[in-house]
KEMAR-652012 format. One line per 10 residues: number of its first residue (from 1); their letters; for each residue z, y, x of C-alpha. Coordinates in nm, 3 decimals. Last residue first. Example, Ala and Ser with C-alpha at 12.3 -4.5 7.8 and 13.67 -1.06 7.14 Angstrom:
<rs>
2 = SA = 0.714:-0.106:1.367 | 0.780:-0.450:1.230
</rs>
This chain:
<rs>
384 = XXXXXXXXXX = -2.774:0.188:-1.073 | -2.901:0.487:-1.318 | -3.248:0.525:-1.387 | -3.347:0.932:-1.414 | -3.612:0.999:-1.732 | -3.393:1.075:-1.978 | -3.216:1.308:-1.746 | -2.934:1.486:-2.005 | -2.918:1.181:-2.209 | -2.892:0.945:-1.909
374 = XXXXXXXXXX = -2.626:1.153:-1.788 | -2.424:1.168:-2.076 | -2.491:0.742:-2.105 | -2.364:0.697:-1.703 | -2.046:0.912:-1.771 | -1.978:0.692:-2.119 | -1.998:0.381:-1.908 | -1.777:0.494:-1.622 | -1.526:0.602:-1.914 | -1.589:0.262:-2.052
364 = XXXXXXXXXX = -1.559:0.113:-1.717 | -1.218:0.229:-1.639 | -1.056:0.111:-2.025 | -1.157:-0.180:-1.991 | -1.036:-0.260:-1.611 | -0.717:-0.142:-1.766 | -0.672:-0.315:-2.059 | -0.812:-0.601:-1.802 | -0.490:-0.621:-1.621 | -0.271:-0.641:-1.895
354 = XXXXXXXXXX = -0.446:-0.872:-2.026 | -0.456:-1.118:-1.691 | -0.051:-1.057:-1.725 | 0.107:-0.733:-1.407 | 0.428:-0.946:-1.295 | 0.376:-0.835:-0.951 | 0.292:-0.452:-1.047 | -0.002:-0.314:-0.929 | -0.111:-0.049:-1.220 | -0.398:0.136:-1.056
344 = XXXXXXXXXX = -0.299:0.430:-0.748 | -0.614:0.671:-0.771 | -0.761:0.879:-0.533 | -1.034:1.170:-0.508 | -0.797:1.447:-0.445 | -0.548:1.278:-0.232 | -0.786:1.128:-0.011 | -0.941:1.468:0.012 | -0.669:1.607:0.139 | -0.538:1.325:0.370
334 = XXXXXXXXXX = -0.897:1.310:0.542 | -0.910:1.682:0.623 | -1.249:1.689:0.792 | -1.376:2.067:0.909 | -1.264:1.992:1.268 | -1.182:1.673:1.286 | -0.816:1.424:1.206 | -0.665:1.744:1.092 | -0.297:1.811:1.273 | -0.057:2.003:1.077
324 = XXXXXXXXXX = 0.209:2.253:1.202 | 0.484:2.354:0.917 | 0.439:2.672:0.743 | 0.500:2.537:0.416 | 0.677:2.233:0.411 | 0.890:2.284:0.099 | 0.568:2.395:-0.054 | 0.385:2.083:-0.079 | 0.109:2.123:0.124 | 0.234:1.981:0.433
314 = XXXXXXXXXX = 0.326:1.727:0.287 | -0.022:1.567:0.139 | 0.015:1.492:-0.224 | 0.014:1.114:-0.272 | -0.236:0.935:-0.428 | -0.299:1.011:-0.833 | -0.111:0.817:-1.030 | -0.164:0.532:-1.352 | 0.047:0.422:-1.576 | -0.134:0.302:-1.891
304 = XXXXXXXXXX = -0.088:0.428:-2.280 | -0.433:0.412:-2.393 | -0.434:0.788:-2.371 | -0.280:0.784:-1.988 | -0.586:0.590:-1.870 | -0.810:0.844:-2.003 | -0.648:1.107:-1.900 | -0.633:0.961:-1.518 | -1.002:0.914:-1.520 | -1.097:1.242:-1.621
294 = XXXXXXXXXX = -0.807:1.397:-1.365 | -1.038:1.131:-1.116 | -1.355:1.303:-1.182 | -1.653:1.080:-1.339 | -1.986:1.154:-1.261 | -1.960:0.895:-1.040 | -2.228:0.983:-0.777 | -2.123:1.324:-0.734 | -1.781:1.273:-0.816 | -1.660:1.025:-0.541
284 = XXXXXXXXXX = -1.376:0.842:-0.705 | -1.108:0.689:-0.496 | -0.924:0.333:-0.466 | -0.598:0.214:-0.470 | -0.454:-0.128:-0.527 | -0.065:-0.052:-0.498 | 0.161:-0.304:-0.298 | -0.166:-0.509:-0.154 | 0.093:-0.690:0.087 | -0.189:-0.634:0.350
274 = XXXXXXXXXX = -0.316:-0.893:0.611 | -0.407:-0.769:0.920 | -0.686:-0.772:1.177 | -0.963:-0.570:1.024 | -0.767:-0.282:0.809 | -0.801:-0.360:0.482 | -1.018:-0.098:0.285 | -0.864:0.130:0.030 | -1.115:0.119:-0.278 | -1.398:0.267:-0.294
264 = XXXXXXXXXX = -1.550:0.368:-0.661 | -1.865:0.608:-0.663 | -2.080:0.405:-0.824 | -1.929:0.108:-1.048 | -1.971:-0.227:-0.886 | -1.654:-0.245:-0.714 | -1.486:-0.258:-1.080 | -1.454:-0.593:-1.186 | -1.431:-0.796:-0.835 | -1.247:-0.542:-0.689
254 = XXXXXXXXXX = -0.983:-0.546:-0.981 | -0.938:-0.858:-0.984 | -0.894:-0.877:-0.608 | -0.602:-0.641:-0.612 | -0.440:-0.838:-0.864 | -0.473:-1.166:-0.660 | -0.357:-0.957:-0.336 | -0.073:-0.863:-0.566 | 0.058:-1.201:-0.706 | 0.006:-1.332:-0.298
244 = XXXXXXXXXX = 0.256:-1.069:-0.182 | 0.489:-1.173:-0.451 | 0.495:-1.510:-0.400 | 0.528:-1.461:-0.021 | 0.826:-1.218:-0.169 | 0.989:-1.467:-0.392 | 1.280:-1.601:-0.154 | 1.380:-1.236:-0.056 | 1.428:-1.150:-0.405 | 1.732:-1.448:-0.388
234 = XXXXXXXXXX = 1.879:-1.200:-0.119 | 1.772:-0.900:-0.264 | 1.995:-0.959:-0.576 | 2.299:-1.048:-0.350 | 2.249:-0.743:-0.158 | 2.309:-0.603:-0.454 | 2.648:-0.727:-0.538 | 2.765:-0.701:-0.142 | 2.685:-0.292:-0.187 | 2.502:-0.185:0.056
224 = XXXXXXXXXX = 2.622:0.041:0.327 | 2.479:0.419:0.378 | 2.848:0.624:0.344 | 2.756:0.852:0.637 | 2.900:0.913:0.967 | 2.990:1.260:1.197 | 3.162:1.208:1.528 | 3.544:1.146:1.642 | 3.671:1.000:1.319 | 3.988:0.838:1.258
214 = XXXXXXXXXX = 4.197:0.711:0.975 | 4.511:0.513:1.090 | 4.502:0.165:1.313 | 4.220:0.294:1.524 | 3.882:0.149:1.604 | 3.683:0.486:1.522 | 3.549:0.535:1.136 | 3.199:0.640:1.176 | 3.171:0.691:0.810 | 3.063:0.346:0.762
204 = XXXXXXXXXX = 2.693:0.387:0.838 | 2.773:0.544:1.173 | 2.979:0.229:1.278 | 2.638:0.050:1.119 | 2.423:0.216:1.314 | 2.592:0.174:1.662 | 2.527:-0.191:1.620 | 2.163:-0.177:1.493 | 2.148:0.037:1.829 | 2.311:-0.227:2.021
194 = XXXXXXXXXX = 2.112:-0.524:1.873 | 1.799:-0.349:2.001 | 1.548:-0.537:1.871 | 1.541:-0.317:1.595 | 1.594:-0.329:1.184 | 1.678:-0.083:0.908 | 1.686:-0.236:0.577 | 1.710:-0.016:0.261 | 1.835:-0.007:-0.095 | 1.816:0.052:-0.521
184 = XXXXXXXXXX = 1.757:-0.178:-0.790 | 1.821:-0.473:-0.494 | 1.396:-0.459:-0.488 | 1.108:-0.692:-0.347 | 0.742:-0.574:-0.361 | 0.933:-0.166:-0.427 | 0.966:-0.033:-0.752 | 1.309:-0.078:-0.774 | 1.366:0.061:-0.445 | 1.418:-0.190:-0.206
174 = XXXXXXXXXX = 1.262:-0.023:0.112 | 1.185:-0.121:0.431 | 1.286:0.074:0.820 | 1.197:-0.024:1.159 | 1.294:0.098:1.467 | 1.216:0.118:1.849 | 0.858:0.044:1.655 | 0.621:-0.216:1.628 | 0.857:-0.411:1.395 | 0.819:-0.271:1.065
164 = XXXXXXXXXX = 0.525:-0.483:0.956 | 0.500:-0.835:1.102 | 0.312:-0.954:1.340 | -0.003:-1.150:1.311 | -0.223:-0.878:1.429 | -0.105:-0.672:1.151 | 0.121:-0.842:0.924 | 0.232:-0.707:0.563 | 0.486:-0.885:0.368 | 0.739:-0.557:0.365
154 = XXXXXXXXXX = 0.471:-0.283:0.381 | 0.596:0.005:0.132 | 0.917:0.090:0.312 | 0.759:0.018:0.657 | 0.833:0.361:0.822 | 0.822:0.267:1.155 | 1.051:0.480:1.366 | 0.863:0.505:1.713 | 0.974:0.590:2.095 | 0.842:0.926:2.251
144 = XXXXXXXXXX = 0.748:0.824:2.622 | 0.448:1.034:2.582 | 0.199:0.727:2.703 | 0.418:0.488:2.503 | 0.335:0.735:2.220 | -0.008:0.679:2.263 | -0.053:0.307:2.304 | 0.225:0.262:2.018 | -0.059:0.427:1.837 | -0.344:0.253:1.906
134 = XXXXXXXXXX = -0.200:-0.069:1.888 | -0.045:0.019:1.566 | -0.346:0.153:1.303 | -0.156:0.180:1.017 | -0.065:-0.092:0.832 | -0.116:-0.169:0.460 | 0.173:-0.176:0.232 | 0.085:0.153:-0.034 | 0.072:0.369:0.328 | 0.200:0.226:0.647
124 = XXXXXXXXXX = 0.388:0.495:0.721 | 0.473:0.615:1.134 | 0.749:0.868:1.209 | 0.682:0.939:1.573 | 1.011:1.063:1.790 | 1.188:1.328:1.976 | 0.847:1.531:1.973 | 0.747:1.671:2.299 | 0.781:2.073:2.359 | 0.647:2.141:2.681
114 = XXXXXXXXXX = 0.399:2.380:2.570 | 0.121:2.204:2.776 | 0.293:1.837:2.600 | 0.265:1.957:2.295 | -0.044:2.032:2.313 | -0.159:1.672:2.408 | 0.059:1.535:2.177 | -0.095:1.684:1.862 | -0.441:1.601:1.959 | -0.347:1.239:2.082
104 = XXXXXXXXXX = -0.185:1.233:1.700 | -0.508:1.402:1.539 | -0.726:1.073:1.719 | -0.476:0.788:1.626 | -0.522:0.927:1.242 | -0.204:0.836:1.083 | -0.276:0.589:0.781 | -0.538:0.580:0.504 | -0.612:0.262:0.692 | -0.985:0.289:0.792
94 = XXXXXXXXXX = -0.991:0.619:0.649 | -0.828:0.846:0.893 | -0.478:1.028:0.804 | -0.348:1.352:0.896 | -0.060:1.428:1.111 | 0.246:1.632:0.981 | 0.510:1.811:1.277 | 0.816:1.801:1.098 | 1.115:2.047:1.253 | 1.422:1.935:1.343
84 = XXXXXXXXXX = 1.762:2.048:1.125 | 1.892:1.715:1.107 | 1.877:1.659:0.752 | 1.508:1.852:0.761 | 1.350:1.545:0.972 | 1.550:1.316:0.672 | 1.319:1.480:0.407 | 1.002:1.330:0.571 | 0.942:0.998:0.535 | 1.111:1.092:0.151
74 = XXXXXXXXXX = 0.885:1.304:0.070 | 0.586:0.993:0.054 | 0.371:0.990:0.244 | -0.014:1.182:0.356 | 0.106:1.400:0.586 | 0.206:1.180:0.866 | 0.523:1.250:1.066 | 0.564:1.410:1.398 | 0.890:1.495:1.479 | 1.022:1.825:1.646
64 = XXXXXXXXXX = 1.347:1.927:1.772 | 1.521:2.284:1.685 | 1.826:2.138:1.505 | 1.907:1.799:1.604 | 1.745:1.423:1.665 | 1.948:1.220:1.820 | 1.745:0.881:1.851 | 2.086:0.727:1.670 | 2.038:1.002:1.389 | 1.693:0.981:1.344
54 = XXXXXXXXXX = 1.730:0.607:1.270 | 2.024:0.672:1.100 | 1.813:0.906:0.872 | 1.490:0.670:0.875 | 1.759:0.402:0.736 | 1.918:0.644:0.443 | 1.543:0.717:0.317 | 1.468:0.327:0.279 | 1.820:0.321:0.072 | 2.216:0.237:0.020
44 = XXXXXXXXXX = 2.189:0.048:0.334 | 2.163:-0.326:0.488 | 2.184:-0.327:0.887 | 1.933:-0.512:1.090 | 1.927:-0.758:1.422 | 1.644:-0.915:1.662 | 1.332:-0.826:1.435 | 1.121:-1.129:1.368 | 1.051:-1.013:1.007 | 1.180:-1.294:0.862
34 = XXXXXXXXXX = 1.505:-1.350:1.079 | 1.541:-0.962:1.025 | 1.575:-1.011:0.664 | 1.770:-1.319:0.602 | 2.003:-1.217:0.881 | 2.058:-0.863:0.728 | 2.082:-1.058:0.367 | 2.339:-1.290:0.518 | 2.591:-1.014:0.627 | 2.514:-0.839:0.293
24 = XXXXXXXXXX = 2.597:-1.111:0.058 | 2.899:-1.256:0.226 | 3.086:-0.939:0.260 | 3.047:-0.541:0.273 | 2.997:-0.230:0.054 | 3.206:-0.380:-0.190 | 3.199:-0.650:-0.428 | 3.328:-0.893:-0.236 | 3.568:-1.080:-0.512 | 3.493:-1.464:-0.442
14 = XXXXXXXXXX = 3.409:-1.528:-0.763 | 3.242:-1.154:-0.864 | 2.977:-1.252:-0.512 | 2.929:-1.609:-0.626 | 2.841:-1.466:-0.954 | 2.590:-1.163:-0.833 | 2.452:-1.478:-0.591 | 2.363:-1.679:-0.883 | 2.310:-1.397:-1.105 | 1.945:-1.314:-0.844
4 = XXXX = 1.796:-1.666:-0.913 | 1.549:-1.539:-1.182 | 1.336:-1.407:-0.960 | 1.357:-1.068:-1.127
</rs>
């Protein structure tokens, strides 16, 4: 916490909002899309809840198709299956980790000889760096298939000098508690289309029509934020540049400590933009490690550190079995083996220099005791 957050919590018990609207949340949506450069936003109950309205106001329904990246989160995905459409998962590349520009021309371009375009692109920038936007906006303004930008990682990213989230027809951040900035739990959707960001929040309220008694002509959903947390991300919101910078600090620590060990890349920063650094990640290539990353990861979680592997790809998890999937090459399955061979470090804003270099310890002894084995077994080899 900022330390600021009670301020608005009390203002917010004082005045009574403590609903679902009021003070807090009308000035949070301002806050927000005033820093992102987006023309309007709605606050809601969660990142997941905005891609749905998203979906929702592009109408997306049973038997459509959306192309999402594989290598996300489940929750880019899981609203595609609220409506009934079908995901369509594209792999990543390795500049950004993010969707390969090369498997989504791929995917359009038979999709458009069976005639079955996608109703929209789900693009992730992955653990807050940007995919590869001009490239893909290129693409899918060539398809005519508009964009939901999955920023719920990315808030305080730019790429190109513009902020991420706001490439799209729609944007969409996160403020889970794990998330840069957090309201414990909440979303932002945000468009330049102050009509849509209208018609969101009539769906966002149960689509209650303007009537003097209770009634609804089309479906809605109970997405608003409460006016208490809103509060919380509203005095967040004043410590994200802080936050941003805490991170890129961490990541550098890291770099600088552990670069040097063979095998170890971390995620690169895509030329151009400036990432929030929300997870340092990096992978392990065995054959010049000698370390695997399930080595790694056990020996992190004996000295009582947090550590992950990178996301599974979707579509092999098995609630997406069967779906279509779209390699970046022939034979080269970048999501896969970013998944195998990567590791998410402890990242967290507040992360102490100590804390920090438990961590860094704890990585090179396992490096070191790799490099030792070997130079037992080869006596004569010299390692680097």
């Amino acid at each position: 916490m900022s330390g600021h957050e009670k301020l608005y919590i009390d203002e917010a018990f004082a005045s009574n909002w403590i609903a679902p609207l009021g003070p807090n949340v009308d000035a949070f949506e301002q806050e927000i899309a005033q820093f992102v450069g987006a023309n309007d936003a709605i606050a809601v109950s969660s990142g997941t809840a905005a891609i749905h309205l998203a979906l929702s106001l592009l109408d997306v329904k049973k038997g459509d198709r959306v192309f999402c990246p594989a290598l996300t989160f489940v929750a880019s995905a899981n609203p595609i299956l609220y409506q009934g459409a079908e995901p369509v998962f594209i792999d990543s590349e390795l500049e950004s980790w993010n969707m390969s520009p090369k498997a989504l021309i791929k995917a359009f371009e038979e999709a458009a000889l069976e005639g079955e375009l996608p109703k929209a692109v789900i693009v992730v920038n992955l653990y807050g760096q940007s995919a590869k936007m001009d490239e893909i906006v290129t693409i899918c303004n060539q398809f005519g298939v508009p964009i939901i930008e999955d920023a719920a990682e990315s808030l305080g990213t730019t790429y190109k000098g513009k902020a991420s989230g706001t490439f799209g027809k729609f944007g969409i951040y996160s403020f889970n508690g794990n998330k840069i900035i957090t309201t414990s739990g909440g979303g932002m959707l945000v468009s330049n289309d102050r009509e849509e960001i209208k018609r969101a929040r009539f769906l966002a309220s149960q689509a209650r029509d303007q009537a003097t008694h209770y009634q609804h002509s089309v479906m809605g959903y109970n997405y608003r934020l409460s006016n208490l947390l809103a509060g919380v991300g509203r005095a967040q919101l004043q410590v994200l540049e802080h936050r941003v910078s805490a991170r890129r600090e961490i990541f550098e620590n890291y770099f600088k400590n552990l670069a040097d060990l063979p095998g170890i890349s971390f995620m690169p920063e895509l030329k151009d933009t400036r990432t929030n650094r929300w997870l340092t990640t990096l992978t392990i290539n065995e054959n010049e490690a000698g370390v695997t990353t399930k080595q790694l990861l056990a020996a992190l979680y004996k000295e009582k550190i947090e550590a992950r592997p990178v996301w599974k790809p979707l579509h092999l998890q098995p609630l997406f079995q069967g779906c279509l999937y779209y390699a970046h090459e022939k034979n080269n399955d970048v999501a896969e083996r970013l998944f195998t061979t990567g590791i998410c470090l402890p990242s967290g804003s507040n992360l102490t220099e100590d804390e920090q270099q438990r961590v860094i310890t704890c990585i090179r002894e396992v490096f070191n005791q790799s490099i030792s084995k070997r130079s037992y077994l080869y006596p004569g080899k010299q390692e680097v």
